[in-house]
N, C-alpha and C positions, 0 to 999 in steps of 0.2 A: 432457492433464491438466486438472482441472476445478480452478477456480481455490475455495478455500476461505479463509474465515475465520481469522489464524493464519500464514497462509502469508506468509512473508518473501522478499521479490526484493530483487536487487543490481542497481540502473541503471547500464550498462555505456555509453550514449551519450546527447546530446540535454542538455536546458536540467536533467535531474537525474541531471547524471554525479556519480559519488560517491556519491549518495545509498541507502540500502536505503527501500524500500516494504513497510509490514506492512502487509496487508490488515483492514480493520478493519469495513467495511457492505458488505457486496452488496446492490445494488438494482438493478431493474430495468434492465438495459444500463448502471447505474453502477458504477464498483470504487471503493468510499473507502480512502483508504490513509491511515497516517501517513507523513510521510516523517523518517527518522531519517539523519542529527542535526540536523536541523534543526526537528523537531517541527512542522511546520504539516500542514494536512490536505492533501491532493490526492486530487480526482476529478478519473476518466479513464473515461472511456465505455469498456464491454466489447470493442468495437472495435477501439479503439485500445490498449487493454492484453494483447488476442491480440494485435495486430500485432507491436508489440514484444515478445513474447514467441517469435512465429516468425521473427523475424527478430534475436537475439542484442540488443536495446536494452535488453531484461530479462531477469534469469535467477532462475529457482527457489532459493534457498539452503535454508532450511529450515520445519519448521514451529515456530514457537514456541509455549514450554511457556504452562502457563495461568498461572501467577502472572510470566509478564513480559507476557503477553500482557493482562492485568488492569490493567498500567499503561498500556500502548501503548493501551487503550481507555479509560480514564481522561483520559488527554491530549488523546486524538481527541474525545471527550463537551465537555471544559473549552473546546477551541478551537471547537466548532463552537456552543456557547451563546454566546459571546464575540464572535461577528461575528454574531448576532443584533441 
């Protein structure tokens, strides 16, 4: 499954148990994500975001719609100006 834009994970293990990852920038070998609830950005090099993915660290939940998906990039835009 080709990871896209939208796409919401549930971190099932590791330093972001609890947390969901919406995917927010694809770049080149990078996955920018927000991480919800906690709101801060996290990049993960493509990598290590298949890794966890084949191996149950991440799980697929859903694709999110566009008007929540317009805040989750919102937030993601606000924090990454912000450590500028």
């Amino acid at each position: 499954m080709k990871i896209k834009r939208r796409d919401l994970f549930a971190v099932q293990a590791g330093d972001y148990v609890g947390q969901m990852f919406a995917v927010v920038d694809l770049t080149k070998g990078l996955v920018g994500c927000l991480s919800v609830p906690s709101m801060q950005n996290v990049n993960v090099t493509q990598e290590k975001f298949d890794f966890g993915r084949n191996n149950d660290i991440i799980e697929y939940v859903e694709t999110l719609t566009t008007d929540v998906f317009q805040v989750i990039h919102a937030q993601y835009t606000k924090n990454a100006n912000s450590n500028n």
